[in-house]
C-alpha positions as CSV (number, residue, x, y, z in Angstrom):
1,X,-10.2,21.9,57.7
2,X,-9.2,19.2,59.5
3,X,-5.9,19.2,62.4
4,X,-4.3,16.5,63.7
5,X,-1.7,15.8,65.9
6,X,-0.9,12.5,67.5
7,X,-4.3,10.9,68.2
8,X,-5.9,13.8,68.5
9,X,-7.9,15.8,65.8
10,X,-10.0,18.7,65.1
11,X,-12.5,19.4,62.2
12,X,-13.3,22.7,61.5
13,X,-15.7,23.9,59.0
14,X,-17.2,27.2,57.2
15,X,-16.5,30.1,59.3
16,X,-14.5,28.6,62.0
17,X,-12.4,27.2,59.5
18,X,-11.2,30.8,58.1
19,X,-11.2,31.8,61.2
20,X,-8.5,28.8,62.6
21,X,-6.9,29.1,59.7
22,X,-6.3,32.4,59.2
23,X,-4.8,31.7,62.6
24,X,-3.1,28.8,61.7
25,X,-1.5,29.7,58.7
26,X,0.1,32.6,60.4
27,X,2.5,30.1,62.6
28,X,3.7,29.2,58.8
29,X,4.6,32.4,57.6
30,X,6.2,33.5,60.4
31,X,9.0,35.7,58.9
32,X,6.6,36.8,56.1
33,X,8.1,36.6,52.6
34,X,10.5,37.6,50.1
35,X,9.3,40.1,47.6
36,X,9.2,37.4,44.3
37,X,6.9,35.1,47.0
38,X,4.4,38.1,48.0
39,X,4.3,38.8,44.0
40,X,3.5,35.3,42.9
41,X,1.0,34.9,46.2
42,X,-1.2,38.0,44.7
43,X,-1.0,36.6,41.6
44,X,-2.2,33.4,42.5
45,X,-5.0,34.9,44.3
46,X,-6.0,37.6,41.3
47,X,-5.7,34.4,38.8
48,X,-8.6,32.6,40.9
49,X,-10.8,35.6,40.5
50,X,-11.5,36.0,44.6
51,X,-10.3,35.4,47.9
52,X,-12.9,33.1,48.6
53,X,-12.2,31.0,45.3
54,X,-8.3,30.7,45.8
55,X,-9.2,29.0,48.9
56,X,-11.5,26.6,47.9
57,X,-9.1,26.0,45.3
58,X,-6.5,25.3,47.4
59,X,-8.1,23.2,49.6
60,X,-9.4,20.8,46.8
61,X,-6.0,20.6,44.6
62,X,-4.2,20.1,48.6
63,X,-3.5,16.6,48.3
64,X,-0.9,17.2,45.2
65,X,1.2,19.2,47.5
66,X,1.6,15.9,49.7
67,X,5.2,14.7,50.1
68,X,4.8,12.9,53.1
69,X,2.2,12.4,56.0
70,X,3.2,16.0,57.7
71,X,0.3,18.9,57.4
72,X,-0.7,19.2,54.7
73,X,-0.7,23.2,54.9
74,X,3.5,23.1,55.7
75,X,3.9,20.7,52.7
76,X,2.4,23.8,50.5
77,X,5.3,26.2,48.6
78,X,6.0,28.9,50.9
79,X,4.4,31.4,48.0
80,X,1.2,29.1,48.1
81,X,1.3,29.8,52.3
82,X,1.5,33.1,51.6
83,X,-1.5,33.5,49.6
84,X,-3.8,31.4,51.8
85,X,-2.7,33.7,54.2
86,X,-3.3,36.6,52.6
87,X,-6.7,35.4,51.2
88,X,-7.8,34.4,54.7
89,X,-7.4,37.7,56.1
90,X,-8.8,39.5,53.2
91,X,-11.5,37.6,53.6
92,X,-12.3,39.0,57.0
93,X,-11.2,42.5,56.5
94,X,-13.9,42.3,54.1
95,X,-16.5,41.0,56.1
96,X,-15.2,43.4,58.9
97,X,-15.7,46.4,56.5
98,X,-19.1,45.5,55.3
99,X,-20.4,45.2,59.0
100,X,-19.4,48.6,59.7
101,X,-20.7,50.1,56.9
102,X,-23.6,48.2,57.8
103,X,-23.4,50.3,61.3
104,X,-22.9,53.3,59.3
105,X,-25.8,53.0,57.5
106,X,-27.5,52.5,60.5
107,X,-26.0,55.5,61.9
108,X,-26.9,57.8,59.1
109,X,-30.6,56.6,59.3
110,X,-30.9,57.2,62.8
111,X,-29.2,60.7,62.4
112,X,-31.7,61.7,59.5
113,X,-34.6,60.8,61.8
114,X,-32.9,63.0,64.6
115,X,-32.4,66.1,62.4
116,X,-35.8,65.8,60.9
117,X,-37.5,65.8,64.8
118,X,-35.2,69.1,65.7
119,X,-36.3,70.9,62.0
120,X,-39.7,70.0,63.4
121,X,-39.0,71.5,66.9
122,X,-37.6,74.1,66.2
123,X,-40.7,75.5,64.3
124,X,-43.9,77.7,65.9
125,X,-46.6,75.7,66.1
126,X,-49.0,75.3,63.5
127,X,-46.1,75.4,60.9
128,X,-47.6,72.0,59.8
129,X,-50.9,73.1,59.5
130,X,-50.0,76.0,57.4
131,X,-47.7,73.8,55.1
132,X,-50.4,71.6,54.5
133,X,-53.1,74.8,53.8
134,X,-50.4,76.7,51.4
135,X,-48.2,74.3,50.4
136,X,-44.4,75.1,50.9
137,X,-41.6,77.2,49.6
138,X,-40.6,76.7,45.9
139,X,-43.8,74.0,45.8
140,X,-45.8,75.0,42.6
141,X,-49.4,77.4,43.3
142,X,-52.6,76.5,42.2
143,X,-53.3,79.2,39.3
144,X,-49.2,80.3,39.9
């Protein structure tokens, strides 16, 4: 993704790019959009499969949305704004969400190891030995 304003300019790629974009894009669709746009920019995004693809998409067909040597983004149909939009942040509540069931994951680990320390402490001692001598409750008997 690539800005430029004057003689200034700014390249921005892979994550950074969502990420300025996402921001970007929102100064474009300031007052949101009509109910027809929202419906034709989630059916632009379903029809490309994924978030991820309707972006790459768009920024490869870009250039036929040219009219004249503005940004390229604010040449794009309001609907076609929309959907980037809406794809970029999709794209990042995703992300967000499988980070923190990452941390939940992690969290539920750590909790089984805690509850399996307090079964343990909570026992007499030489529970373990006689578990491993007997064998436990509802485990099968030799000659049962």
């Amino acid at each position: 993704m690539e800005f430029r304003k004057l003689t200034q300019r700014a390249r921005f790629e892979g994550e950074d790019a969502r990420r300025v974009g996402a921001a970007v894009i929102s100064g474009f669709n300031v007052g949101g959009g009509y109910r027809v746009q929202v419906e034709s920019a989630v059916e632009q995004i379903e029809s490309s499969g994924h978030p991820s693809r309707f972006i790459a998409e768009t920024a490869r067909r870009g250039h036929r949305y040219r009219r004249r040597r503005i940004g390229l983004i604010r040449s794009f149909p309001a609907d076609t704004k929309l959907a980037l939009e809406m794809a970029l942040h999709e794209e990042r509540e995703r992300r967000a969400l499988e980070g923190e069931l990452w941390v939940l994951e992690q969290a539920w680990k750590e909790a089984e190891e805690i509850a399996a320390i307090s079964d343990s402490l909570l026992l007499p001692a030489g529970t373990d030995e006689f578990f491993r001598r007997h064998g436990r409750e509802g485990d099968l008997q030799p000659g049962a």
